[in-house]
N, C-alpha and C positions, 0 to 999 in steps of 0.2 A: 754319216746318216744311216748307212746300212747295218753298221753296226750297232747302231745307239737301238735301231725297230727290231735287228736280230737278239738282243738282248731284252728288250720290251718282248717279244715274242717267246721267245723263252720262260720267261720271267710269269706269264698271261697260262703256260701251259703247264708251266710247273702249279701252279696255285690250282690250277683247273682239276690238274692228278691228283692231288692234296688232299681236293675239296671232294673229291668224286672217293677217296678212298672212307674218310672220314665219314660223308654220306651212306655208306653202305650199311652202319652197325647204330642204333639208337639206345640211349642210358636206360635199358631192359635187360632183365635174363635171358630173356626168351631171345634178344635179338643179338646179345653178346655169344649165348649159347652156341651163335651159328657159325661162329668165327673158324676157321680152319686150324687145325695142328701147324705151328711154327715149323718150316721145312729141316729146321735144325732138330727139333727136336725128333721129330719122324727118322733120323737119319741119326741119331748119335746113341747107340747102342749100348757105350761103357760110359756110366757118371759115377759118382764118389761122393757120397755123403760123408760128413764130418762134423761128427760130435764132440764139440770141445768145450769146456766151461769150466766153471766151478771143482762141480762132478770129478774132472780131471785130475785133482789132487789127491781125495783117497785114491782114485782109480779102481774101485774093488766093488764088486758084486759075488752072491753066489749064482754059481753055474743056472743059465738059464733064465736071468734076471737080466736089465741094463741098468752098467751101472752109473746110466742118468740120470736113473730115477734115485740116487741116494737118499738125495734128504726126505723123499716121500718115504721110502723105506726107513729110514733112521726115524720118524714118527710115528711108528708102527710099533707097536710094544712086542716083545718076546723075539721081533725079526732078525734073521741071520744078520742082517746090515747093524741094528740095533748092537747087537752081543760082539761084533766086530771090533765097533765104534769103540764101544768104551772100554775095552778092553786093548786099543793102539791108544787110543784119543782121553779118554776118559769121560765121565757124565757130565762133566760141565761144561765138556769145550763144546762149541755151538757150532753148525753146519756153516752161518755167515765169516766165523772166524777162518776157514778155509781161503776164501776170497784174498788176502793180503799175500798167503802162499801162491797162487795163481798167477806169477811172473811174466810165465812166456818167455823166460830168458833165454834161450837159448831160437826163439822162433826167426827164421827166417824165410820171408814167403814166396821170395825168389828161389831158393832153394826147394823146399813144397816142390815148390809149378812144377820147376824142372823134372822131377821124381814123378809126380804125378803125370807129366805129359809125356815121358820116355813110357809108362808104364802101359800107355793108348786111354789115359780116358778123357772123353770130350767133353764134359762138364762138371763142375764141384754142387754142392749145395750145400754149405755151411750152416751150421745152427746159431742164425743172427741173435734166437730168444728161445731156451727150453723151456722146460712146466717150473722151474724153480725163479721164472722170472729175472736173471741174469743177462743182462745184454752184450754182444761183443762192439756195441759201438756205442758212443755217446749220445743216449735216449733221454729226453728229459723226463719220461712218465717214471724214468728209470734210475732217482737220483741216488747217488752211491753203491749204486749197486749195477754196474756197467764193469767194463774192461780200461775204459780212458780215467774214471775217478778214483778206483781203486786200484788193485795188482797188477797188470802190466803195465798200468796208465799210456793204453793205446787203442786207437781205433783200431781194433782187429778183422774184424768186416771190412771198412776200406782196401787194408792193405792184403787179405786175400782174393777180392774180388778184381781189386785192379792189377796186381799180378797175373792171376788168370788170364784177363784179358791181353797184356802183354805176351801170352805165351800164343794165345790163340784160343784158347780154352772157354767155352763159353760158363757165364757166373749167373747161378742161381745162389736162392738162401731158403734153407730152413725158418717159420715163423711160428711158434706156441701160440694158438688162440688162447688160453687160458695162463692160469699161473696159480700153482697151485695152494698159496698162501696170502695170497694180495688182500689186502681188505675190505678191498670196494668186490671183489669177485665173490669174498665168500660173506657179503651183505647180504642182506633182504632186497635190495638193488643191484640187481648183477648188472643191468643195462647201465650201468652207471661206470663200471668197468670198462665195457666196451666202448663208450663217447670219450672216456678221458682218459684211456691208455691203448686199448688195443687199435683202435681207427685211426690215432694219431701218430702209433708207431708204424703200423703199414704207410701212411701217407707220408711217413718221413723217409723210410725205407723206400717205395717207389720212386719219392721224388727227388732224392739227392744218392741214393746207389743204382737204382736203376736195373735191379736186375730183370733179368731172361726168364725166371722163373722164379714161384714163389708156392714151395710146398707149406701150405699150412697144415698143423696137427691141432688134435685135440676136438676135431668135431665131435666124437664119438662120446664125449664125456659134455664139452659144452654146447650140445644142440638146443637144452634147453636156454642157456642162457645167451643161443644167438636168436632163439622165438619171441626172447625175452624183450630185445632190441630192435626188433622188427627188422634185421637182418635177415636177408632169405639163406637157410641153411647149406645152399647149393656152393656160398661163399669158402668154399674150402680149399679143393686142389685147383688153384689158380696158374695156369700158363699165361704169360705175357706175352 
């Protein structure tokens, strides 16, 4: 009997902690705004961002450039990335035909962690989605043009995030609000972008990886097309 009400009791204060923690913040900016700095984050000094995709195959920029930005570059007429191109690759090979070269063969994330965690740093942020629209996990806004349906044919975001976590490490991701060729973004509709790709991939992303953090880019270019959506534009550098 004591146990069955110590367990009922338990059970009445756990719900009570829950519900009292939940009650403190209401579906507002204003009231999400007040949230405190995650104590991990206040305190972890060395993260590691990692830019891998696509991009990864030529590997080449000139000095002073990132060279993530390739294929924005490679559409550039007269551009150092341009005169590059076609001059390894040629004019008809297409930035999407890189994608199949994109293996990962050699990735191991166990490996990574370990390197990364001897090195002291205490978080990653992976680039789940650049500006070229490339996903490292299997997105449906994102079909064939992911890590699982083409070149590695794997979830690469799972398997760095959840190693991390094994090591101790805590796992955020990099997220593109924008993309810079999509067609619904460069519509007369850009809100139309936003309901059927980019809200869908954050809510896929939050809700089945679950990261710690979630650096979004690309406000600086698509603010108007989050005024567009009546998204308030505060929605950017997002901590969880």
């Amino acid at each position: 009997m004591r146990a069955a009400l110590s367990v009922t009791v338990s059970l009445v204060l756990f719900l009570w902690v829950t519900c009292a923690v939940f009650a403190q913040y209401q579906p507002t900016w204003d009231s999400l705004d007040k949230r405190p700095i995650p104590q991990w984050y206040d305190e972890a000094k060395f993260g590691l961002f990692i830019h891998w995709g696509v991009y990864s195959v030529p590997a080449w920029a000139p000095v002073g450039v990132y060279a993530e930005w390739y294929w924005h570059d490679l559409s550039t007429a007269g551009s150092d990335t341009q005169k590059f191109h076609y001059q390894v690759y040629g004019p008809n090979f297409n930035y999407q035909e890189f994608a199949p070269r994109f293996t990962a063969e050699l990735f191991d994330a166990k490996q990574w962690m370990n390197i990364i965690k001897r090195a002291g740093v205490k978080y990653i942020v992976p680039t789940s989605k650049h500006h070229e629209g490339f996903t490292l996990w299997k997105s449906d806004q994102s079909w064939n043009w992911n890590s699982v349906d083409i070149g590695p044919k794997k979830d690469l975001l799972a398997a760095l995030l959840n190693e991390a976590r094994n090591e101790g490490i805590t796992a955020g991701l990099y997220y593109s609000l924008y993309e810079w060729f999509h067609p619904l973004y460069l519509s007369p509709n850009p809100e139309l972008y936003v309901e059927q790709v980019m809200i869908p991939q954050l809510k896929d992303l939050v809700v089945n990886y679950k990261p710690d953090l979630i650096f979004t880019d690309g406000e600086w270019l698509a603010t108007q097309l989050l005024k567009a959506s009546s998204i308030p534009v505060s929605y950017t550098r997002l901590t969880l």
